[in-house]
C-alpha positions as CSV (number, residue, x, y, z in Angstrom):
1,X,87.5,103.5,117.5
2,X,86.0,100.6,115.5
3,X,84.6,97.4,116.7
4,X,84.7,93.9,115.4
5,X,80.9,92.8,117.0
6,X,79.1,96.1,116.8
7,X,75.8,94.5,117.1
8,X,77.2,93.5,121.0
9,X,77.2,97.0,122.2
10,X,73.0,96.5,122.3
11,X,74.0,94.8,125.5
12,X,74.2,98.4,126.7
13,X,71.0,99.1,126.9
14,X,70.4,96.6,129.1
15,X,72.5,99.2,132.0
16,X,69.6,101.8,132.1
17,X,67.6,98.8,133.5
18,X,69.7,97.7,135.7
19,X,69.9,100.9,137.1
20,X,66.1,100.9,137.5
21,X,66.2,97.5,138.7
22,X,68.3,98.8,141.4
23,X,66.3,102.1,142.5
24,X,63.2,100.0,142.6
25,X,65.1,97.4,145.4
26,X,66.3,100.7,147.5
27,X,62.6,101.9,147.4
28,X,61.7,98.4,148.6
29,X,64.3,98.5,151.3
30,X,62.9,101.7,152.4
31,X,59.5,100.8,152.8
32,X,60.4,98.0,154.4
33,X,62.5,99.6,157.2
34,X,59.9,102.5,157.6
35,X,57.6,99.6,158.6
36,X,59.3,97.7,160.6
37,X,61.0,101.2,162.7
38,X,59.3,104.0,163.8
39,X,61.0,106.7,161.8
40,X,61.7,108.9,165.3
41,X,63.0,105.6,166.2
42,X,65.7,105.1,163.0
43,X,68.6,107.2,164.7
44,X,68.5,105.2,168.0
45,X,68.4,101.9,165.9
46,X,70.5,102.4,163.3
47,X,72.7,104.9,164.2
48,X,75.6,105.3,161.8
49,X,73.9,104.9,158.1
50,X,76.3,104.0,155.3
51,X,75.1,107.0,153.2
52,X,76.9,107.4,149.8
53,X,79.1,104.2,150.4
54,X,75.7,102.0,150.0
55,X,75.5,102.8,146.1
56,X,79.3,103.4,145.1
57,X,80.1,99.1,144.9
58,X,77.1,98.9,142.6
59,X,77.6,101.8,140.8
60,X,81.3,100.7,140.2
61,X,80.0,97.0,139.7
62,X,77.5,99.0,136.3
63,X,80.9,100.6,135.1
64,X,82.7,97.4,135.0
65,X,79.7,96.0,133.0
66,X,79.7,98.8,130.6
67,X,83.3,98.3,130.3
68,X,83.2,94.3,129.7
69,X,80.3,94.8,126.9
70,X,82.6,97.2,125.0
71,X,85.4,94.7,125.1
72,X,82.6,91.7,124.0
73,X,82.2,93.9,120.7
74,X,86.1,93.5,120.3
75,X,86.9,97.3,119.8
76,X,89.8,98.4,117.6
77,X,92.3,101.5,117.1
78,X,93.9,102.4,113.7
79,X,98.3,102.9,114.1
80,X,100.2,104.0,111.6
81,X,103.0,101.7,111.1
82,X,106.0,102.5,108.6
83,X,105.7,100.2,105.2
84,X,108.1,98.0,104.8
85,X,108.1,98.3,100.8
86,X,106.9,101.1,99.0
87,X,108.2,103.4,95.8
88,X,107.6,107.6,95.6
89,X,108.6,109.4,92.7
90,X,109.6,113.1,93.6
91,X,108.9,115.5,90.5
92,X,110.4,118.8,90.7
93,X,109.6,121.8,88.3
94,X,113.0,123.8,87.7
95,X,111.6,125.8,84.7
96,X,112.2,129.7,84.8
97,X,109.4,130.6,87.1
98,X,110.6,128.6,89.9
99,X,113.3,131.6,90.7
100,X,110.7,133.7,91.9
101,X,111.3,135.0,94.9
102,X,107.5,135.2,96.6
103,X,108.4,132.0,98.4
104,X,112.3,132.4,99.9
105,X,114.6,131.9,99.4
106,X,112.9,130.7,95.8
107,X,110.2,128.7,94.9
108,X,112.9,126.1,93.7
109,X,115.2,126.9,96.8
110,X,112.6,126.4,99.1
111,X,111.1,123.0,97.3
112,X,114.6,121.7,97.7
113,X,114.5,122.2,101.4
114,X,111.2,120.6,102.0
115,X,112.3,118.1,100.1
116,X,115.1,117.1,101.7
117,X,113.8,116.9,105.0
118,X,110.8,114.5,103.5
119,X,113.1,112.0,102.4
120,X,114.5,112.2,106.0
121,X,111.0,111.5,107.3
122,X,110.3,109.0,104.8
123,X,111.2,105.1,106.2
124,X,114.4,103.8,104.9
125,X,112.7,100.5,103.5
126,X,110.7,103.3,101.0
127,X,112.5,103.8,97.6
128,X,112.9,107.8,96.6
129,X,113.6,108.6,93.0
130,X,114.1,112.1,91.7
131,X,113.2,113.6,88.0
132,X,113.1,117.3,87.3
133,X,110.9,119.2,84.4
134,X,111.1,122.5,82.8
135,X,110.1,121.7,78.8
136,X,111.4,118.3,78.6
137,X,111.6,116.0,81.9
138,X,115.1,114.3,83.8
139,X,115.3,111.5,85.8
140,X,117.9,112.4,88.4
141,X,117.9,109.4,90.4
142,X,116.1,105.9,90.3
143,X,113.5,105.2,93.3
144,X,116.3,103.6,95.4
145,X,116.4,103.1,99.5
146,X,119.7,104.7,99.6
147,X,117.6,108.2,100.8
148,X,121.6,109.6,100.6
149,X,121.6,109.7,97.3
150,X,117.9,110.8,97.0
151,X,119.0,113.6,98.4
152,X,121.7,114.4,96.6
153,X,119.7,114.6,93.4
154,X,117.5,117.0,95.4
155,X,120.3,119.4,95.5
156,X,121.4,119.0,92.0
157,X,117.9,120.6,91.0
158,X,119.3,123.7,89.0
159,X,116.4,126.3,86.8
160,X,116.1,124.6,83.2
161,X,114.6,127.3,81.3
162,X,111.4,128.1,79.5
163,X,108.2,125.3,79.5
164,X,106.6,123.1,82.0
165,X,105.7,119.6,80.5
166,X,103.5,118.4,83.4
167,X,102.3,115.4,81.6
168,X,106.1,114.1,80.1
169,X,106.9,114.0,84.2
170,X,104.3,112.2,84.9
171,X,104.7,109.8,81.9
172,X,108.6,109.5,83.0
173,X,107.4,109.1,86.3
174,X,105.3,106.2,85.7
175,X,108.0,104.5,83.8
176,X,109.9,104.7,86.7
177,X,107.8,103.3,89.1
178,X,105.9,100.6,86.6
179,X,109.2,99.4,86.0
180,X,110.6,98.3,89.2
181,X,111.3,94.8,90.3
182,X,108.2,92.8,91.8
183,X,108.6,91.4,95.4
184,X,106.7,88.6,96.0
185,X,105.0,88.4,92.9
186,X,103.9,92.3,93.5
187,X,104.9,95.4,92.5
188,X,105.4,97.5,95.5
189,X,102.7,100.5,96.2
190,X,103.6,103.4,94.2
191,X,103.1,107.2,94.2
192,X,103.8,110.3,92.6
193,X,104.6,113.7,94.6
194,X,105.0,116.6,91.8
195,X,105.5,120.6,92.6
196,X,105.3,123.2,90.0
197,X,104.0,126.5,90.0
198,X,101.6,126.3,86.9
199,X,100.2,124.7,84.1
200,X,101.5,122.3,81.8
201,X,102.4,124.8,78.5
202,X,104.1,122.2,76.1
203,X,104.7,118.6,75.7
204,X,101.7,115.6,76.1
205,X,98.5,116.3,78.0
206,X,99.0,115.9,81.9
207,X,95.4,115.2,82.1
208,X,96.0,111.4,80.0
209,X,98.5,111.1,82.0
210,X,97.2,111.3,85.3
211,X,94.1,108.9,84.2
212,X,97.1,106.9,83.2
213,X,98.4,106.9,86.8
214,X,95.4,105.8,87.6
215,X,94.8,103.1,85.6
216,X,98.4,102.1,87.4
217,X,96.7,102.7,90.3
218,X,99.7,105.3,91.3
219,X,98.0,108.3,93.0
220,X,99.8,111.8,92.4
221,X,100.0,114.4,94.9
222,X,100.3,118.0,93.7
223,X,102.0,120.5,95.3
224,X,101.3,124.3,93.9
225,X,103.6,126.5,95.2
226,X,103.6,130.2,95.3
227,X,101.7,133.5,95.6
228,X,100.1,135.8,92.9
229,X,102.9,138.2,93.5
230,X,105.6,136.0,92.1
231,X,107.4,137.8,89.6
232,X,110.9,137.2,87.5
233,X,113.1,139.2,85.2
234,X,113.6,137.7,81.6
235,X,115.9,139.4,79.6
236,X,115.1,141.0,76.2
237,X,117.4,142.0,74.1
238,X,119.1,144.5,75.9
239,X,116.4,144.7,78.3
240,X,115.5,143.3,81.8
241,X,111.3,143.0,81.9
242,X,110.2,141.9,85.6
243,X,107.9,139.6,84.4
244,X,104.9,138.1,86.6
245,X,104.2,134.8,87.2
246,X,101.0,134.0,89.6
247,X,100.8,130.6,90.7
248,X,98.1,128.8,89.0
249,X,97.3,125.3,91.1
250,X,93.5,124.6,88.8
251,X,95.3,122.3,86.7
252,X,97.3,120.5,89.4
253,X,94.0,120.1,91.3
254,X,92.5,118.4,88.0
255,X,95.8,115.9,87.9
256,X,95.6,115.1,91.8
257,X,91.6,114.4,91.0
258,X,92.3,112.2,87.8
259,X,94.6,110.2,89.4
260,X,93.1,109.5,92.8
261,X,95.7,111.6,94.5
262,X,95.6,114.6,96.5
263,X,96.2,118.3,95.7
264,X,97.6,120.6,98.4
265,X,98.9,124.8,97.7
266,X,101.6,126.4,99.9
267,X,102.5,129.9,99.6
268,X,105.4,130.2,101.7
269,X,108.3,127.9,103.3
270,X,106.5,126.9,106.5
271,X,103.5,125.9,104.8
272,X,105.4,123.5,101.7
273,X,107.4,122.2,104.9
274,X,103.8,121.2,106.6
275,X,102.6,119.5,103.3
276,X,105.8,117.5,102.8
277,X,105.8,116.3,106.4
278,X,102.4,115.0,106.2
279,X,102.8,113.3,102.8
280,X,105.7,112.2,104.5
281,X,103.6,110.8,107.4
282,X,101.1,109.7,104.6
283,X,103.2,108.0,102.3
284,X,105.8,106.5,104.7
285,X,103.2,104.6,106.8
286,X,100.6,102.6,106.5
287,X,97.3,102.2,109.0
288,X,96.9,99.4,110.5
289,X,93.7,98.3,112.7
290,X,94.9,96.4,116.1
291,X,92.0,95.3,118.6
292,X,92.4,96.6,122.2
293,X,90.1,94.0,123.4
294,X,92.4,92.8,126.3
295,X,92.3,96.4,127.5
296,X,88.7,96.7,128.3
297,X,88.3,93.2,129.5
298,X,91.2,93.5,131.6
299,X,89.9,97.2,133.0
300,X,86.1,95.6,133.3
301,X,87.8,92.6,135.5
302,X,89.7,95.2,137.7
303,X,86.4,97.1,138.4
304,X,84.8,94.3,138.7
305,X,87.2,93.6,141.6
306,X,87.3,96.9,143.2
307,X,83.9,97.0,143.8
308,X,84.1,93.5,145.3
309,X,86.5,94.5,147.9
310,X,84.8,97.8,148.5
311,X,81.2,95.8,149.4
312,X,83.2,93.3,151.4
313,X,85.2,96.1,153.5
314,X,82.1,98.3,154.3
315,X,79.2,95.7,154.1
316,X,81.0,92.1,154.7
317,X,79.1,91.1,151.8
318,X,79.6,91.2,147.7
319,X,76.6,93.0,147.1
């Protein structure tokens, strides 16, 4: 919780003295009735003693004060609201690697799964586009708000051979996004979410163009997904060699950091699920501060009250 008037909250400092201000007046009370009453006398004077119920109006009246000096410093919550315009780019490696199996049903089976279940997450007013790497980059659908056919490019993601040219995404990516139509003058908050399972081998350097991105001021999140143990068979010649290929996330990490984005790892389908539905949360929805002022002065006011009508019922008087 934030608050508009910090400095206001000083005003609670002033509750430790009223609290002493208080104690000091029951002491005076005290004296005063011990002189005025012998105490073997007090029980045939004043025999039924309010007890407890002689503090709890004040003690409710100091709450209420807390409470209405908290509300003075106009405190705020952050909600996440869903953006109204906004463009992702989804970049998907397909090269050869992504048929490994450590992650099932695939590494690629199991990316278009949590895929398709972010763009259902994702608001509807939030264009999706689709592109696809292995050694030279696809764009299989435009950021558009129709998420249906978002997801249809999702499933066309097929394995595309040899190569991963991390940086030609990212450069196609940034077309597509740079591009778009302005709205109101603007163009609409951009971002880049691309999986792979290693390092860029061929093609321009991913590290330009993440600083690129950033210069566009287009974050990209990275997505590394799979385990050491990943391994495929490549044929040759008349040979099948079960080849391995470890996931290697250092260079994702680097693009994410160079482009003000984020880097997450996933080594198995719950976990890339988790990561989509919070870039999903992330990416769909913006925060927003809203003050909750009225709350606490409306809470102070009703404590306030409370501890009027408690005085008045036991004592006949306010305080």
């Amino acid at each position: 919780m934030r608050f508009s008037a910090p400095l206001v909250l000083l005003g609670l400092l002033a509750i430790p003295l009223l609290i002493r201000w208080y104690a000091s007046q029951q002491r005076r009370r005290a004296r005063a009735a011990a002189a005025f009453v012998q105490p073997a006398l007090r029980p045939s004077v004043a025999p039924r003693r309010p007890g407890w119920r002689r503090h709890a109006p004040m003690l409710v009246f100091l709450i209420a004060i807390g409470v209405l000096i908290i509300a003075a410093a106009r405190p705020q919550r952050t909600v996440a609201i869903p953006i109204n315009s906004a463009a992702i780019m989804l970049a998907n490696d397909v090269s050869s690697s992504m048929t490994a199996t450590d992650v099932k049903p695939s590494r690629l089976g199991a990316a278009q799964q949590a895929a398709t279940r972010f763009v259902a997450g994702v608001p509807g007013s939030v264009k999706i586009g689709v592109l696809e790497f292995a050694r030279h980059p696809t764009i299989l659908q435009s950021p558009t708000t129709d998420h249906s056919l978002t997801q249809a490019a999702i499933a066309q993601l097929r394995p595309g051979g040899g190569g991963t040219a991390i940086g030609d995404a990212i450069q196609m990516a940034l077309h597509a996004l740079t591009t778009l139509p302005a709205q109101g003058g603007k163009r609409p908050p951009s971002a880049i979410v691309l999986l792979s399972d290693g390092a860029s081998n061929v093609g321009s350097s991913a590290a330009e163009a993440a600083r690129q991105a950033a210069a566009d001021h287009i974050p990209i999140y990275t997505i590394s997904l799979g385990t050491p143990n990943g391994t495929i068979p490549i044929k040759r010649g008349s040979k099948t060699v079960i080849t391995p290929v470890p996931v290697s996330g250092q260079e994702l990490a680097e693009i994410a950091g160079n482009s003000k984005g984020r880097a997450f790892t996933a080594a198995d389908t719950s976990g890339l699920s988790a990561v989509y539905a919070h870039l999903a949360t992330q990416l769909g929805h913006k925060n927003v501060r809203h003050e909750i002022t009225a709350s606490f002065a409306g809470g102070g006011l009703v404590l306030l009250l409370f501890g009027s009508v408690l005085s008045l019922h036991w004592f006949r008087r306010l305080a």
